[in-house]
C-alpha positions in Angstrom: 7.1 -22.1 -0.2 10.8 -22.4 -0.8 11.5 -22.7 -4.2 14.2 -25.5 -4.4 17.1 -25.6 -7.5 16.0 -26.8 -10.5 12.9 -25.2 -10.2 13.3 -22.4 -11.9 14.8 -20.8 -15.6 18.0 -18.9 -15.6 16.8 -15.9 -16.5 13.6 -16.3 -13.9 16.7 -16.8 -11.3 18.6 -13.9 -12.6 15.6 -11.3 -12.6 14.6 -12.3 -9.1 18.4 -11.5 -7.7 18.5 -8.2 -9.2 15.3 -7.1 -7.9 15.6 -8.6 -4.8 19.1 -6.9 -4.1 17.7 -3.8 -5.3 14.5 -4.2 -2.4 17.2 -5.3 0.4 19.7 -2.4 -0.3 16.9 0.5 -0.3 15.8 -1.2 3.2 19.3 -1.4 4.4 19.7 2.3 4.2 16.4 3.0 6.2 17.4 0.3 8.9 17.3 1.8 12.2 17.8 -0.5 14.7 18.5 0.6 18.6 20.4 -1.1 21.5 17.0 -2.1 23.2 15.6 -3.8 20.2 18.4 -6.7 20.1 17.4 -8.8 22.0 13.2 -9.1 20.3 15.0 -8.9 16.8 17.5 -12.5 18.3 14.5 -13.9 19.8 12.5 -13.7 16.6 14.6 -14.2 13.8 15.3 -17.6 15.8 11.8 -18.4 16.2 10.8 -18.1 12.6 14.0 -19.6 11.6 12.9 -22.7 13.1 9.3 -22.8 12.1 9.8 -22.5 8.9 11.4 -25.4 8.6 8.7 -27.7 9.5 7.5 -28.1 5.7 4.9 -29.8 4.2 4.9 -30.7 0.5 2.2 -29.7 -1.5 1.3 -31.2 -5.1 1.7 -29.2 -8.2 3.6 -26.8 -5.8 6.5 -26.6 -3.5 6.2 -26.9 0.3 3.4 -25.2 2.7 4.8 -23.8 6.6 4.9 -20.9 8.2 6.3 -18.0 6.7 6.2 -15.1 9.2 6.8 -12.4 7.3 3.9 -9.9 8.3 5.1 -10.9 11.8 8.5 -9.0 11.3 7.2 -6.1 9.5 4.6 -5.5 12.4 7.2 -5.7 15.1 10.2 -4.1 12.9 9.3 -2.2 10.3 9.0 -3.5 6.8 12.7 -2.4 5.9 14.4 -4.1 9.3 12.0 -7.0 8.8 12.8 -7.4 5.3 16.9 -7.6 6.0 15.8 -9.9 9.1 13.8 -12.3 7.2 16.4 -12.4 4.0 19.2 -13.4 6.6 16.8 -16.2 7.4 16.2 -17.5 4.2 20.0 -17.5 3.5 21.1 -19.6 6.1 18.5 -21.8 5.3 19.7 -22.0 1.9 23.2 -22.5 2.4 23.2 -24.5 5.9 20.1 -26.5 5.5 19.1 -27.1 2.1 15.5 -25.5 2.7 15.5 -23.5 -0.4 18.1 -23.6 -3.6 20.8 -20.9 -3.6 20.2 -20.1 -7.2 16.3 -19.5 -6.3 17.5 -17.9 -3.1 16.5 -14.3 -5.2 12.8 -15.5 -5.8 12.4 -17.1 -2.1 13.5 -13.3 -0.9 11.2 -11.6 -2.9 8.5 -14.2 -2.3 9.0 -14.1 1.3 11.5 -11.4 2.3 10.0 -8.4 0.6 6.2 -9.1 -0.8 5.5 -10.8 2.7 6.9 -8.5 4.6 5.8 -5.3 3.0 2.1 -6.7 2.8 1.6 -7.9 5.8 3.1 -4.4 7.6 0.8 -2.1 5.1 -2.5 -4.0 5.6 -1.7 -4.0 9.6 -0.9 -0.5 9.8 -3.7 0.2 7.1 -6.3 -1.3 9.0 -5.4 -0.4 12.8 -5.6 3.4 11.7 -9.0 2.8 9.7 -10.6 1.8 13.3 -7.8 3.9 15.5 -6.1 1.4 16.5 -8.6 -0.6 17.8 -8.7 -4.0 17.3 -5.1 -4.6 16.4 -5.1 -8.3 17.1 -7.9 -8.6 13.9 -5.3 -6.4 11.6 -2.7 -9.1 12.7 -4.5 -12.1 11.9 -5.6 -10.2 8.6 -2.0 -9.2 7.4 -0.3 -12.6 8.7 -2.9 -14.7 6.4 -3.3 -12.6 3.6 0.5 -11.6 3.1 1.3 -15.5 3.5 -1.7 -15.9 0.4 0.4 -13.3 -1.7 3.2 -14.5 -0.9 2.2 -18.2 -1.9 0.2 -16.2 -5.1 4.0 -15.3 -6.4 5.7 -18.4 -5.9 3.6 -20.3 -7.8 3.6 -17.4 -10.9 7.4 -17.7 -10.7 7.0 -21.8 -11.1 4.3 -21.6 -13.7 6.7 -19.3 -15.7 9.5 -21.5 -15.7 9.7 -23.8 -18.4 11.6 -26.7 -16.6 9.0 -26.9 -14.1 6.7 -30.2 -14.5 3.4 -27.8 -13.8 2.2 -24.9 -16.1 0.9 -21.8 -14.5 -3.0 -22.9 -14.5 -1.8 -26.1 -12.0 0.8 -23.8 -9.7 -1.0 -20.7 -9.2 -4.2 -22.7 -7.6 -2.1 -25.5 -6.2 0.3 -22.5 -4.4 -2.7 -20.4 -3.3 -5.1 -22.9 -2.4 -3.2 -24.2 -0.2 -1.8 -21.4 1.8 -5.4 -20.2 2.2 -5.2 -22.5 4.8 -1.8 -22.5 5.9 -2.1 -19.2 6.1 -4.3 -19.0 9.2 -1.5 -20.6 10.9 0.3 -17.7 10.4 -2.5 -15.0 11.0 -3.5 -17.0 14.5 0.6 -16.8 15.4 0.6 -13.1 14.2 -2.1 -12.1 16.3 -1.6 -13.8 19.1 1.5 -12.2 19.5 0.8 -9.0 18.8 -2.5 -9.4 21.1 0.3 -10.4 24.3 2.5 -7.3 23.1 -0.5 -4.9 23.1 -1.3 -6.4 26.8 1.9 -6.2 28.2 4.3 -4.3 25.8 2.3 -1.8 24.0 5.8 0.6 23.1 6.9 -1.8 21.0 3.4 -1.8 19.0 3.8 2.2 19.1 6.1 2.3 15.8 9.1 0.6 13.4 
């Protein structure tokens, strides 16, 4: 799902940063992050940092993998998993190559903020439909269906660009497709963890 350089028009590039920066520096201000929480936030962000770079290309597309973003909204917050997962995706860009550094804006919003945000609201949405029963289900719910959404916007941004070999009828399907799969990988990861947290370290479950 990361959206190399070259991929994408200028102005598709440009529009992505600004909103993008505008998403991350609203979250920063709500970031609350205590002593105690350290340690899961290093443990995590290194976890998904690695998995996501175990990529598989996709045709029409860009690359499938896990994504993990409903992961660190459930277990942060959307705001604190938002910052977490952007810091990701920038290393990646700069260090590693896994995403293009002008596309880094549209891999954050992909990713960073529509993942995120998605995957927190439908967890949180559906654990206090059936109070809070059940939260393992809302897991495995928000980690596929925010990784779908997720996949849905990449492949808009790529059909929209004009440099791109695919029009928007080829990349939407291609992207989406795809991750309806993929995405399971990610809702079976989401909910197993939050099914071991529930067991054995239900505060962290209790809020952001």
């Amino acid at each position: 799902m990361h959206i190399p350089d070259g991929f994408l028009d200028p102005w598709l590039c440009i529009l992505f940063y600004v909103i993008s920066l505008i998403a991350l520096i609203l979250s920063v201000k709500r970031v609350k992050l205590s002593e105690e929480n350290i340690g899961l936030v290093s443990i995590l962000t290194a976890s998904v940092f690695a998995a996501q770079l175990l990529d598989w290309p996709i045709p029409g597309g860009t690359t499938a993998h896990f994504v993990g973003g409903a992961l660190l909204g459930i277990l942060f917050g959307p705001y604190l998993g938002s910052v977490v997962m952007s810091l990701i995706l920038l290393i990646q860009a700069l260090l590693f190559g896994d995403g293009g550094v002008t596309t880094l804006g549209a891999n954050i919003w992909n990713m960073g903020i529509i993942s995120v945000f998605s995957g927190y609201f439908i967890y949180r949405f559906i654990t206090k439909l059936t109070n809070n029963r059940y939260k393992y289900i809302a897991a495995f719910i928000a980690g596929w269906f925010s990784t779908v959404l997720a996949a849905f916007f990449a492949g808009l941004e790529l059909g929209l660009s004009t440099i791109f070999l695919y029009p928007i009828y080829v990349t939407i399907p291609a992207m989406v497709l795809w991750h309806l799969g993929f995405g399971l990988v990610d809702g079976l990861v989401t909910s197993g963890v939050v099914g071991y947290l529930e067991r054995y370290r239900p505060k962290i479950l209790g809020g952001e």
